[in-house]
N, C-alpha and C positions, 0 to 999 in steps of 0.2 A: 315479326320482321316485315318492314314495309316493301310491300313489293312494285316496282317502280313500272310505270306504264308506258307504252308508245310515244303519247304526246312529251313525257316529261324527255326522254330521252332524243327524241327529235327536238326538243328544244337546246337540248348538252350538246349536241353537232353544233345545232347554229352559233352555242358562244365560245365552242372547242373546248370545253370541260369534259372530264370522263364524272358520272353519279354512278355511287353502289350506294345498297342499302348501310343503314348507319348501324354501329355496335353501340351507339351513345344512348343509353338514357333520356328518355322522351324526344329522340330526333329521327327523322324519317331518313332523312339521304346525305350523305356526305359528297363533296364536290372534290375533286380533284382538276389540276390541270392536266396538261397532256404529258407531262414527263411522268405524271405521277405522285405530284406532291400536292399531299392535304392543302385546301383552300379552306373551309368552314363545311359547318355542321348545320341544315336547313328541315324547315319543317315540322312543327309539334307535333308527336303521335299523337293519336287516338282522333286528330280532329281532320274531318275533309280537306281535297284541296280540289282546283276544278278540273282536274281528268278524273275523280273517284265520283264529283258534283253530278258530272256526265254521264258517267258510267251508270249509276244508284236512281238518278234522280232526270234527265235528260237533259238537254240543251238550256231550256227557257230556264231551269231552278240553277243549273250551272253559272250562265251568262249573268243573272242577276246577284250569286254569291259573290263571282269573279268582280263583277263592279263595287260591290261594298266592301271587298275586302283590297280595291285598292283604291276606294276612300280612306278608309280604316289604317292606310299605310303608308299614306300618301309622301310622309316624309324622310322614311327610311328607306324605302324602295329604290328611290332617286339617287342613293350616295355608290358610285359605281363599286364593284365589285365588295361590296357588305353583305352579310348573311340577307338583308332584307331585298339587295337587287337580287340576290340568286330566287332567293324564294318566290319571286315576283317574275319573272324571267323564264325559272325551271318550273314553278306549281302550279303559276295563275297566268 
């Protein structure tokens, strides 16, 4: 089970989302809004994201994942409230 860190959940305040860890099959965190109700399911297991970049690897390997991975995303991250803006939002 993915266990969700500092920065991710200081980032859930700032869009007033509640995250727990997911029961889903290959998904790290499920998003909830503030009543309560499922929004999406975000996050590939087994693969980094950059608060885990930081943690393992420090700033410099973070910062540079962070950047290619929103090249790499550039188009789905942008469509407001998609699995891609959370992940982009909550991960990166």
């Amino acid at each position: 089970m993915y266990q969700i860190l500092p920065y991710t959940k200081l980032q859930a305040k700032k869009l007033n989302v509640i995250v727990k860890s997911s029961n889903k099959k290959g998904k790290k965190i499920d998003v909830f809004d503030k009543r309560g109700n499922y929004i999406v399911s975000i996050g590939a297991a087994g693969f980094l994201d950059y608060p885990n970049y930081k943690l393992y690897f420090g700033n410099h390997i973070a910062n540079e994942r962070r950047r290619l991975y929103k090249l790499r995303h550039s188009k789905d991250r942008k469509i407001k409230y998609s699995a891609g803006y959370y992940a982009d939002k909550l991960l990166w």
